[in-house]
CHARMM internal coordinates of N, CA and C (Angstrom, degrees):
IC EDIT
DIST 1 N 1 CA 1.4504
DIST 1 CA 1 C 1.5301
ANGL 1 N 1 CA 1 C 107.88
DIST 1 C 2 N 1.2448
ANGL 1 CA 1 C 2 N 117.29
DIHE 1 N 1 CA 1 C 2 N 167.69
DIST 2 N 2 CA 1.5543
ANGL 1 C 2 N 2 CA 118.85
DIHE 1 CA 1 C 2 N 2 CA -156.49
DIST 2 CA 2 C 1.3246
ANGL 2 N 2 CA 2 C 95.78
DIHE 1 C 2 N 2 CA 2 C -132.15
DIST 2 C 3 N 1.3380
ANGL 2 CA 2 C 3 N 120.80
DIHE 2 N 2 CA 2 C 3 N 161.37
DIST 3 N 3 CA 1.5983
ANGL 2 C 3 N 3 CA 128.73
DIHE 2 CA 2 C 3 N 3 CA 161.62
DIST 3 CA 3 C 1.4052
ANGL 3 N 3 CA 3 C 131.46
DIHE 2 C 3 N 3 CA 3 C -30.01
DIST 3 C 4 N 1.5478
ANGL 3 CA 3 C 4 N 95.73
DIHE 3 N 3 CA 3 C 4 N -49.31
DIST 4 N 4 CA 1.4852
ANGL 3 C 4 N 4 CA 112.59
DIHE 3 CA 3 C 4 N 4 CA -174.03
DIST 4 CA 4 C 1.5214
ANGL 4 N 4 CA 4 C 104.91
DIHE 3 C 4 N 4 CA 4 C -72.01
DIST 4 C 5 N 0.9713
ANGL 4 CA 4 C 5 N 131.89
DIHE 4 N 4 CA 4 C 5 N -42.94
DIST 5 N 5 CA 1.5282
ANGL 4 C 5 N 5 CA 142.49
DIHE 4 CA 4 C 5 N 5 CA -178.27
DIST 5 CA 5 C 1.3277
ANGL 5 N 5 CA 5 C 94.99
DIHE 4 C 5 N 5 CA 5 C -64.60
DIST 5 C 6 N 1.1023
ANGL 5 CA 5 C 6 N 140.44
DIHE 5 N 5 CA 5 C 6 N -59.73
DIST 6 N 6 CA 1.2670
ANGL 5 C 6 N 6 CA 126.31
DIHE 5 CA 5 C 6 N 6 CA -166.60
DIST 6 CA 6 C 1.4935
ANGL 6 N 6 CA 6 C 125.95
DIHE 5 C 6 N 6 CA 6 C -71.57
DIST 6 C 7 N 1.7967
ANGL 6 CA 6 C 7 N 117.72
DIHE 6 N 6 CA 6 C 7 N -35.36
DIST 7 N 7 CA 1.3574
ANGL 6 C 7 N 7 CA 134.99
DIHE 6 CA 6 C 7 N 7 CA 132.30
DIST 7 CA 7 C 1.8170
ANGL 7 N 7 CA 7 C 117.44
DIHE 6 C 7 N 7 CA 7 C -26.20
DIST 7 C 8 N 1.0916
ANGL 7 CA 7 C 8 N 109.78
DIHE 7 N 7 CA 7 C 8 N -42.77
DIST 8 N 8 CA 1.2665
ANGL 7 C 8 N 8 CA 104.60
DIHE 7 CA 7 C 8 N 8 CA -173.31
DIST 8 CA 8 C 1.6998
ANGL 8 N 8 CA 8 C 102.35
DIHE 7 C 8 N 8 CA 8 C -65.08
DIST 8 C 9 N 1.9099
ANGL 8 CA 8 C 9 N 94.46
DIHE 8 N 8 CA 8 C 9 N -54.48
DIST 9 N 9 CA 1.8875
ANGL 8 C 9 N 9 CA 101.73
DIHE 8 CA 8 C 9 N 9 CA -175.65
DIST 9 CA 9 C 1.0478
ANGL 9 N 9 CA 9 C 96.33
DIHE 8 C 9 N 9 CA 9 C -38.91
DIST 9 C 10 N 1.0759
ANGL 9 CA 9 C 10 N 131.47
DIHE 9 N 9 CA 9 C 10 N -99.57
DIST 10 N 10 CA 1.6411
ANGL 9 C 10 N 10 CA 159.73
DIHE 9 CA 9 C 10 N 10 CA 175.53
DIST 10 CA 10 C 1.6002
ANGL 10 N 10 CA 10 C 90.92
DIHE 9 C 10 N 10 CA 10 C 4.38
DIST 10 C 11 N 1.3905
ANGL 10 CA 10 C 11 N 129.28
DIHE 10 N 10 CA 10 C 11 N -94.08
DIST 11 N 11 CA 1.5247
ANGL 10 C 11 N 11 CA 121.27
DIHE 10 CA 10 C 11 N 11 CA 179.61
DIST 11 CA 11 C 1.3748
ANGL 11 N 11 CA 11 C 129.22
DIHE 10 C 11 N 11 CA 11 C -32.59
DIST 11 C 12 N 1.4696
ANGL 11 CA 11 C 12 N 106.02
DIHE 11 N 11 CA 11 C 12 N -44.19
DIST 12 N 12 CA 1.8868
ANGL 11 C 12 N 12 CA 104.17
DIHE 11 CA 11 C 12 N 12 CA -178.11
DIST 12 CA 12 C 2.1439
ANGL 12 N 12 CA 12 C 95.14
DIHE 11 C 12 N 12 CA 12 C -72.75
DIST 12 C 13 N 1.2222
ANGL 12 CA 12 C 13 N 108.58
DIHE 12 N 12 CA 12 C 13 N -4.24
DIST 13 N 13 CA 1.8483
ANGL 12 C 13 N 13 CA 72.18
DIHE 12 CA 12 C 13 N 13 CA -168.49
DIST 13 CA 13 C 1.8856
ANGL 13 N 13 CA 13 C 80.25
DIHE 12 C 13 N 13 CA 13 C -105.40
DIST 13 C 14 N 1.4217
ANGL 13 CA 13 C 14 N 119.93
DIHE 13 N 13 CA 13 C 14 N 19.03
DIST 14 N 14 CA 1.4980
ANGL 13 C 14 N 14 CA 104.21
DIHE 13 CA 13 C 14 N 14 CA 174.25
DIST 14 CA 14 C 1.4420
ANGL 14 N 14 CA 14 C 124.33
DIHE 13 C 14 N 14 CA 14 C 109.07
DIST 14 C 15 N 1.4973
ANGL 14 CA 14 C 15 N 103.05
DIHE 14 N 14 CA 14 C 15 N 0.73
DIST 15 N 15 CA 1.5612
ANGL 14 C 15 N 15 CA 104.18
DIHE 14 CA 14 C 15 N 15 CA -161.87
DIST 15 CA 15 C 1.9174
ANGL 15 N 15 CA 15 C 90.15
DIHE 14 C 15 N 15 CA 15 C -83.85
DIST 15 C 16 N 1.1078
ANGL 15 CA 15 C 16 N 120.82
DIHE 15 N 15 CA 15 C 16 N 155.24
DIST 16 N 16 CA 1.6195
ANGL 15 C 16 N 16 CA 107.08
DIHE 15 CA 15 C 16 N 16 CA 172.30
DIST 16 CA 16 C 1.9242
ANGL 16 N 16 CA 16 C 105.40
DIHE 15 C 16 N 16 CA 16 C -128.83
DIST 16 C 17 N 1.1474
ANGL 16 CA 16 C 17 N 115.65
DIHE 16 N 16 CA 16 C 17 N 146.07
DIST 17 N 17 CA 1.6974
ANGL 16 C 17 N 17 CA 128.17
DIHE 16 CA 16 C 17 N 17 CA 168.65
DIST 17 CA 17 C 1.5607
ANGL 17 N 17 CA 17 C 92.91
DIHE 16 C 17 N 17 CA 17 C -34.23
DIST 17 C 18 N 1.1849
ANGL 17 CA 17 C 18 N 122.64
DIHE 17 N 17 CA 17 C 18 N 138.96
DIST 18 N 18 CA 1.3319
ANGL 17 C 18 N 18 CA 126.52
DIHE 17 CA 17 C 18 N 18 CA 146.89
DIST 18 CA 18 C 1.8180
ANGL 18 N 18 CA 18 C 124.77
DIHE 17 C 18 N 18 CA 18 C -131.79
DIST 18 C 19 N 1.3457
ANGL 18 CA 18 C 19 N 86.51
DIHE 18 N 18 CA 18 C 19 N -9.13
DIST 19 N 19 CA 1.9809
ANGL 18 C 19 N 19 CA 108.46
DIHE 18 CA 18 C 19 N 19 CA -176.13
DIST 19 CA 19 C 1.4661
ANGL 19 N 19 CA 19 C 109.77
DIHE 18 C 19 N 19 CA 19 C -136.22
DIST 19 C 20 N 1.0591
ANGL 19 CA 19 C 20 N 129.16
DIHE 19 N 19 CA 19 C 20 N 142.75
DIST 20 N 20 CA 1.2147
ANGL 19 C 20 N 20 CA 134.36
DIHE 19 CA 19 C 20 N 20 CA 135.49
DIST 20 CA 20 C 2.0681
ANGL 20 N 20 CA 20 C 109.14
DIHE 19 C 20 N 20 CA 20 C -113.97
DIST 20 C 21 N 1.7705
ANGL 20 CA 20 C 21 N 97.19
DIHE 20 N 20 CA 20 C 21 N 157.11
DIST 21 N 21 CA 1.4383
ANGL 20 C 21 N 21 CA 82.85
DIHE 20 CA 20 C 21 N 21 CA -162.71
DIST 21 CA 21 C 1.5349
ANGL 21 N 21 CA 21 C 81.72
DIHE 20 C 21 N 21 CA 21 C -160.00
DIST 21 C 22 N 1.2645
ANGL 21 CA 21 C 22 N 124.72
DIHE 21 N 21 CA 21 C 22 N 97.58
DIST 22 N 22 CA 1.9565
ANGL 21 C 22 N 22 CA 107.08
DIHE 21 CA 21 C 22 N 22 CA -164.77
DIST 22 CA 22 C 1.1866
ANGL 22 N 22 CA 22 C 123.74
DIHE 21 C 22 N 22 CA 22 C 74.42
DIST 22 C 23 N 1.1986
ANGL 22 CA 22 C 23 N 99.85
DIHE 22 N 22 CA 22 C 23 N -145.33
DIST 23 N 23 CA 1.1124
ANGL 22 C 23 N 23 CA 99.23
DIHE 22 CA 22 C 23 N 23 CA 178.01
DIST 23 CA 23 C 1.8969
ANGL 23 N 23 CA 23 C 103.17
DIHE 22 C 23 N 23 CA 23 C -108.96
DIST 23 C 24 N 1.2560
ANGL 23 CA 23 C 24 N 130.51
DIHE 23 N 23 CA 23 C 24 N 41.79
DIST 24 N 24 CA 0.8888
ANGL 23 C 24 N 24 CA 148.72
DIHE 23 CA 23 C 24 N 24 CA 152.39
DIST 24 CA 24 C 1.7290
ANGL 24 N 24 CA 24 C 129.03
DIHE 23 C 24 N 24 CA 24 C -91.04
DIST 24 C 25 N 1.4563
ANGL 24 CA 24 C 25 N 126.83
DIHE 24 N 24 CA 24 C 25 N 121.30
DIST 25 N 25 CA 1.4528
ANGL 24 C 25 N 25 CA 123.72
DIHE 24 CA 24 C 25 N 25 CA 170.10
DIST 25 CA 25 C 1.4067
ANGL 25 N 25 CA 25 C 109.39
DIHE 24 C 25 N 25 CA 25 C -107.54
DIST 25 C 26 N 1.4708
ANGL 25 CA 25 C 26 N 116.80
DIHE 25 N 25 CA 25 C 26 N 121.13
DIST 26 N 26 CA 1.6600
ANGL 25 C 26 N 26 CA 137.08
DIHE 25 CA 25 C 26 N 26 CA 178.43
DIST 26 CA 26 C 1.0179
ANGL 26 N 26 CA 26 C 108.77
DIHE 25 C 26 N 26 CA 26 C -72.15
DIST 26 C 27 N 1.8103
ANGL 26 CA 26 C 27 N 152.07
DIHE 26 N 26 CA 26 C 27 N 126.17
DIST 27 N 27 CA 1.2206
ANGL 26 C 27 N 27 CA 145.46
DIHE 26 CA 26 C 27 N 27 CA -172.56
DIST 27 CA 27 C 1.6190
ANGL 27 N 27 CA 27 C 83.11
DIHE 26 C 27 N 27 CA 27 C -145.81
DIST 27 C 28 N 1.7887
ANGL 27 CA 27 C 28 N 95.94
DIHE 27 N 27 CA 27 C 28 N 136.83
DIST 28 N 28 CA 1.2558
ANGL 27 C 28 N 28 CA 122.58
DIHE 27 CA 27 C 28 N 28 CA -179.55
DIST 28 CA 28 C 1.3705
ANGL 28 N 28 CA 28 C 99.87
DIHE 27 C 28 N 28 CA 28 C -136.40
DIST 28 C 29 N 1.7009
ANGL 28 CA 28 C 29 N 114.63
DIHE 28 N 28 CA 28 C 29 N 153.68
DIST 29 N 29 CA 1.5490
ANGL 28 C 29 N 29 CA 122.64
DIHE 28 CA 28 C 29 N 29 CA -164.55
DIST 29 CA 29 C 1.3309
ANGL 29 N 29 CA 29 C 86.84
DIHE 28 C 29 N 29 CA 29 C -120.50
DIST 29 C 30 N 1.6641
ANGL 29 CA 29 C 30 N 120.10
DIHE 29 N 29 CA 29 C 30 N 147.01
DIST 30 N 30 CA 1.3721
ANGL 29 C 30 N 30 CA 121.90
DIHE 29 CA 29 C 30 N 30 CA 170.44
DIST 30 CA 30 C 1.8130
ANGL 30 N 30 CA 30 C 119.60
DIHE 29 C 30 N 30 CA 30 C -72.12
DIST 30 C 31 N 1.6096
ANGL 30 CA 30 C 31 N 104.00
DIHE 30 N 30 CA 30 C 31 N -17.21
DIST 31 N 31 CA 1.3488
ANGL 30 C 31 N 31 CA 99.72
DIHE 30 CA 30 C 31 N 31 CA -174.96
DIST 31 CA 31 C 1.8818
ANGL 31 N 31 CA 31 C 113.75
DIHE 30 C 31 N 31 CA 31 C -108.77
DIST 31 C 32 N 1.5532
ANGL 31 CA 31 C 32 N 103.12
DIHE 31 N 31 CA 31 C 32 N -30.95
DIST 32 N 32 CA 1.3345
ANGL 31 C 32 N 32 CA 124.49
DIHE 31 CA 31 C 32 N 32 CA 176.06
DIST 32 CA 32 C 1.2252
ANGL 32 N 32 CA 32 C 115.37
DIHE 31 C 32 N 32 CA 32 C -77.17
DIST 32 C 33 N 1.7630
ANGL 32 CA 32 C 33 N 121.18
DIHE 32 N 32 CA 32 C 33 N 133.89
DIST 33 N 33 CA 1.2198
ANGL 32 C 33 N 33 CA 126.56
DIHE 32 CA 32 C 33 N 33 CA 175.20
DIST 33 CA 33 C 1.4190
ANGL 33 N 33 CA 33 C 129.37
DIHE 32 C 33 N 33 CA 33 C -59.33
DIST 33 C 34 N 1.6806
ANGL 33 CA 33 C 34 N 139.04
DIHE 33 N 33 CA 33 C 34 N 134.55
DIST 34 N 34 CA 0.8059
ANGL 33 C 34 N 34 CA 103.63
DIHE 33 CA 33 C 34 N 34 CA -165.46
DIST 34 CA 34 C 1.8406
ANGL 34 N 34 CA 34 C 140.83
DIHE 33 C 34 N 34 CA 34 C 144.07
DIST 34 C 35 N 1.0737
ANGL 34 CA 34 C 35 N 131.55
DIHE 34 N 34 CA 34 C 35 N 160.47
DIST 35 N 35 CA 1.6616
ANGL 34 C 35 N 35 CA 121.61
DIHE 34 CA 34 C 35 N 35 CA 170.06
DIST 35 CA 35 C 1.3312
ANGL 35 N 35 CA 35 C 99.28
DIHE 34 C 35 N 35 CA 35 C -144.71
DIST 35 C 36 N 1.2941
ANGL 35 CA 35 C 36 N 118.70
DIHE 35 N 35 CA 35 C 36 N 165.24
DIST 36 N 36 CA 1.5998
ANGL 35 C 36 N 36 CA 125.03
DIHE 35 CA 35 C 36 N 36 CA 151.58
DIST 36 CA 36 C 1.5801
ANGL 36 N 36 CA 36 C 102.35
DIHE 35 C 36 N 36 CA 36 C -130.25
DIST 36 C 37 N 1.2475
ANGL 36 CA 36 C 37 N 136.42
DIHE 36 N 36 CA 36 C 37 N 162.99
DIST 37 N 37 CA 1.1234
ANGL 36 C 37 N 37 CA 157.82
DIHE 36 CA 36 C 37 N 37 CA 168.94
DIST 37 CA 37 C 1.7369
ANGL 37 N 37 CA 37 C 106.38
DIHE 36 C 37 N 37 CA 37 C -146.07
DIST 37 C 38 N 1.5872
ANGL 37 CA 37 C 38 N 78.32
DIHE 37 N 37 CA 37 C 38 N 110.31
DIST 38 N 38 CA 1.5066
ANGL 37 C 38 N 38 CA 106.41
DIHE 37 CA 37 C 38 N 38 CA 160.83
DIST 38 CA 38 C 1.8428
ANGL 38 N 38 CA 38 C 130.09
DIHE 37 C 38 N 38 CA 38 C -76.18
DIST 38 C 39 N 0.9209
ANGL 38 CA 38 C 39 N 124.51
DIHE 38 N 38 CA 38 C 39 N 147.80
DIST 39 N 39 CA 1.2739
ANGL 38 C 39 N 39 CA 108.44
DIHE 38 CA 38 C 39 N 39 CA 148.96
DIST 39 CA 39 C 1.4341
ANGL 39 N 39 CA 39 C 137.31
DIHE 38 C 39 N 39 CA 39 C -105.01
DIST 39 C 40 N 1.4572
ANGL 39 CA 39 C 40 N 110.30
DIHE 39 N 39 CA 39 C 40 N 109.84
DIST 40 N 40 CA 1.6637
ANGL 39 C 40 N 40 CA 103.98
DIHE 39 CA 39 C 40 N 40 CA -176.39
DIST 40 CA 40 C 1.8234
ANGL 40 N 40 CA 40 C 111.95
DIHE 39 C 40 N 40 CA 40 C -127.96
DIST 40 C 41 N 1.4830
ANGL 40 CA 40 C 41 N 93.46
DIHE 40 N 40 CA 40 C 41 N -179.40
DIST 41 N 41 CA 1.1806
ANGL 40 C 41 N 41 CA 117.17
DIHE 40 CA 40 C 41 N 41 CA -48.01
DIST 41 CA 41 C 1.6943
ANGL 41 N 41 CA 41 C 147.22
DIHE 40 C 41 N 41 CA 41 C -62.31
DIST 41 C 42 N 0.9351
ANGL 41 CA 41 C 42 N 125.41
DIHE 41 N 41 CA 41 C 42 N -174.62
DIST 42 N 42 CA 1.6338
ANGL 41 C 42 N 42 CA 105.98
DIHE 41 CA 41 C 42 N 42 CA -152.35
DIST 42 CA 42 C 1.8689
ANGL 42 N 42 CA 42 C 96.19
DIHE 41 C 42 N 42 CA 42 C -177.44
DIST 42 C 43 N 1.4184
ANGL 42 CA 42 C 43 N 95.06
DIHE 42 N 42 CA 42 C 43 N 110.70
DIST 43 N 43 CA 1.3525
ANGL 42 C 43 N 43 CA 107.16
DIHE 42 CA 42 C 43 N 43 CA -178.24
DIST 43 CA 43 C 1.6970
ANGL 43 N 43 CA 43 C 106.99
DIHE 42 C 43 N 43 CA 43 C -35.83
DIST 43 C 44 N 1.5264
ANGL 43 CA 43 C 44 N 86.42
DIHE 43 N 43 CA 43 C 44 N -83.05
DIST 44 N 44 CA 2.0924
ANGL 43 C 44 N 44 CA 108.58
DIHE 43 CA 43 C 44 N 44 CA -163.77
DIST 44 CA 44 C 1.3284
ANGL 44 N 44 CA 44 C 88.33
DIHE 43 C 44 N 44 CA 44 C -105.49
DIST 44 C 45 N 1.4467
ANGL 44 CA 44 C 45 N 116.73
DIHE 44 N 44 CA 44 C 45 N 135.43
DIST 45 N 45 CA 1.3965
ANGL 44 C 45 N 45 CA 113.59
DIHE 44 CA 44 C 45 N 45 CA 172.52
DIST 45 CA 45 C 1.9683
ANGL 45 N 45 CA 45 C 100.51
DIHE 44 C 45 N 45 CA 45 C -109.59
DIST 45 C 46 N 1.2939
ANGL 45 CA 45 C 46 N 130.45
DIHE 45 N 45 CA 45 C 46 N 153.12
DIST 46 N 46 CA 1.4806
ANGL 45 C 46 N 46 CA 125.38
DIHE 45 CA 45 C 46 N 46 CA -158.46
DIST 46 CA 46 C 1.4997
ANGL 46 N 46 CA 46 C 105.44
DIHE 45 C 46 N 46 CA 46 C -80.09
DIST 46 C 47 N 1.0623
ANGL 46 CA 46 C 47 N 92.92
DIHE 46 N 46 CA 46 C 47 N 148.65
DIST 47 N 47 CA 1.5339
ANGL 46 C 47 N 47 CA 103.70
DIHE 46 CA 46 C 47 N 47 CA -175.40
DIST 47 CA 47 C 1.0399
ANGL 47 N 47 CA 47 C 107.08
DIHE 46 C 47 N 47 CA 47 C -46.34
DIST 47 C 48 N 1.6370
ANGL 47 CA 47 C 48 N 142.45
DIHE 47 N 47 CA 47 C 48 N -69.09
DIST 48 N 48 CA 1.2937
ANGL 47 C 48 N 48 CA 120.78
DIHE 47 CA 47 C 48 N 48 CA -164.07
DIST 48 CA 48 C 1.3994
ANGL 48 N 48 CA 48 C 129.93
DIHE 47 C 48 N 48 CA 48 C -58.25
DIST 48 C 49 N 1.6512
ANGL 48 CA 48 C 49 N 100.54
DIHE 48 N 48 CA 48 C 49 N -23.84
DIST 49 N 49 CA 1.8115
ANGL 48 C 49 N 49 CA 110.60
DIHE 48 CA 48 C 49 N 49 CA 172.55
DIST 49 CA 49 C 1.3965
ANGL 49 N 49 CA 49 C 134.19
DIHE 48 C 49 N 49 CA 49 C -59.11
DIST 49 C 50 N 1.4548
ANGL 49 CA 49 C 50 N 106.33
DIHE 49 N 49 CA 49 C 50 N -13.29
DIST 50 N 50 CA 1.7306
ANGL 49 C 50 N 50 CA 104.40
DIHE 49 CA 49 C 50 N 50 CA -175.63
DIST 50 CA 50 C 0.9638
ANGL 50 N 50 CA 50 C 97.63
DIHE 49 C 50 N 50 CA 50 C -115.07
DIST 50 C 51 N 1.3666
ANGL 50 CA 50 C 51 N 151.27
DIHE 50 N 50 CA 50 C 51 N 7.03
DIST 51 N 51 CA 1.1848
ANGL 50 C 51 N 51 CA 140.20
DIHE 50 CA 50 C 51 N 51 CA 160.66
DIST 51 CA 51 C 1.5668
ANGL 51 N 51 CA 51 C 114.10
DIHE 50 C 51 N 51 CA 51 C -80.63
DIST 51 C 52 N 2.0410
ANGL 51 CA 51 C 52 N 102.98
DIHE 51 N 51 CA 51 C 52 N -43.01
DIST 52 N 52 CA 1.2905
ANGL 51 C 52 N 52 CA 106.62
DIHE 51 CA 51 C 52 N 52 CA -161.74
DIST 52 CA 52 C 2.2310
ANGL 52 N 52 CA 52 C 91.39
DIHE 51 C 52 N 52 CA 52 C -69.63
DIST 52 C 53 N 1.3419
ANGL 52 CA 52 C 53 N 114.11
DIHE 52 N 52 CA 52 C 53 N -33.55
DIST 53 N 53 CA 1.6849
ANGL 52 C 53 N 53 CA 126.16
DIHE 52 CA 52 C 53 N 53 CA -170.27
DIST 53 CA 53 C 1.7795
ANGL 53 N 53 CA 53 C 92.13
DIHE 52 C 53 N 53 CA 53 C -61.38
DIST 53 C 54 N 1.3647
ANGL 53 CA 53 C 54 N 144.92
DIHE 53 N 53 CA 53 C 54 N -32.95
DIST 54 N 54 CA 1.4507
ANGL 53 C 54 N 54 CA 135.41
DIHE 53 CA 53 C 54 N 54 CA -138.44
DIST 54 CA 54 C 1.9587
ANGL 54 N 54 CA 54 C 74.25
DIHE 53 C 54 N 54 CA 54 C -110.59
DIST 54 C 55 N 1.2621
ANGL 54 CA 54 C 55 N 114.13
DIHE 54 N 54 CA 54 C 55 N -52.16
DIST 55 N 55 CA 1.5813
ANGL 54 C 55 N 55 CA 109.91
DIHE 54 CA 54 C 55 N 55 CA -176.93
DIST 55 CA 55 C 1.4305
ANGL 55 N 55 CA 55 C 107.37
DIHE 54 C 55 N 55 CA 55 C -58.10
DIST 55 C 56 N 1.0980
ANGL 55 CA 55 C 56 N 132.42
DIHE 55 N 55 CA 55 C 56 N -54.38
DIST 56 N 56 CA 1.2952
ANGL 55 C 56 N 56 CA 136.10
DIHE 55 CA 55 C 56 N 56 CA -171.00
DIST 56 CA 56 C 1.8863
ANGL 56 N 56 CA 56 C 113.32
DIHE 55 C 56 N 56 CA 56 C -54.69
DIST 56 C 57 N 1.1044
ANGL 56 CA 56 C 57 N 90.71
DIHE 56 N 56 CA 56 C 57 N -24.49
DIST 57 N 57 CA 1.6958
ANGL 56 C 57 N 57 CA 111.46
DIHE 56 CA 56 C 57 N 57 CA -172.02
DIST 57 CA 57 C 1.5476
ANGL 57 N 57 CA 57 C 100.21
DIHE 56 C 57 N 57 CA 57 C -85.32
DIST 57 C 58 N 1.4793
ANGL 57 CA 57 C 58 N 128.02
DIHE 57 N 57 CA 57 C 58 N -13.66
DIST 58 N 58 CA 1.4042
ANGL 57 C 58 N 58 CA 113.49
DIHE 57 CA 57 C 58 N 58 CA -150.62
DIST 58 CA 58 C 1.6326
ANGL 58 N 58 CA 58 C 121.47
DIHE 57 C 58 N 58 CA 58 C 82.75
DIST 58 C 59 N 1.3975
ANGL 58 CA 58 C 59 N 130.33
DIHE 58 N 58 CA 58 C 59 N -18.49
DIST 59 N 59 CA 1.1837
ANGL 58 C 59 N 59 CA 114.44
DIHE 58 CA 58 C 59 N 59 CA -149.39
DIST 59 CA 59 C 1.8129
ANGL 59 N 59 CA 59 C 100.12
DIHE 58 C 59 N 59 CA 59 C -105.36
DIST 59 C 60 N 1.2430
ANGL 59 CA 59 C 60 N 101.88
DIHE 59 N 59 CA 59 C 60 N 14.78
DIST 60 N 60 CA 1.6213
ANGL 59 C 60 N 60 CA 95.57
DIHE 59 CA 59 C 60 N 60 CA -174.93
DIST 60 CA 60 C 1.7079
ANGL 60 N 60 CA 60 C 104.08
DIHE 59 C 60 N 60 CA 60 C -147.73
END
COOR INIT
IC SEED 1 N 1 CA 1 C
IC BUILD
């Protein structure tokens, strides 16, 4: 899975950009505790990272 795909999750359940910082994008939720930092953009992101980024989000 890729950056953009995971940016996408992250936006449809509400989370919105609030940072960019590098090549890193900061997404904060108005109701959920919290930050995520993505890395974009970024072909393949590693297996253990989008699972631990979709849990961290709530969405998994």
């Amino acid at each position: 899975m890729n950056s953009r795909q995971v940016i996408k999750q992250l936006e449809a359940d509400g989370w919105e950009l609030r940072n960019v910082k590098g090549s890193h994008h900061i997404f904060r939720h108005p109701t959920k505790p919290g930050h995520i930092s993505v890395p974009h953009p970024k072909q393949d992101l590693g297996v253990g990272l989008v699972p631990k980024l979709l849990k961290q989000a709530g969405l998994k």
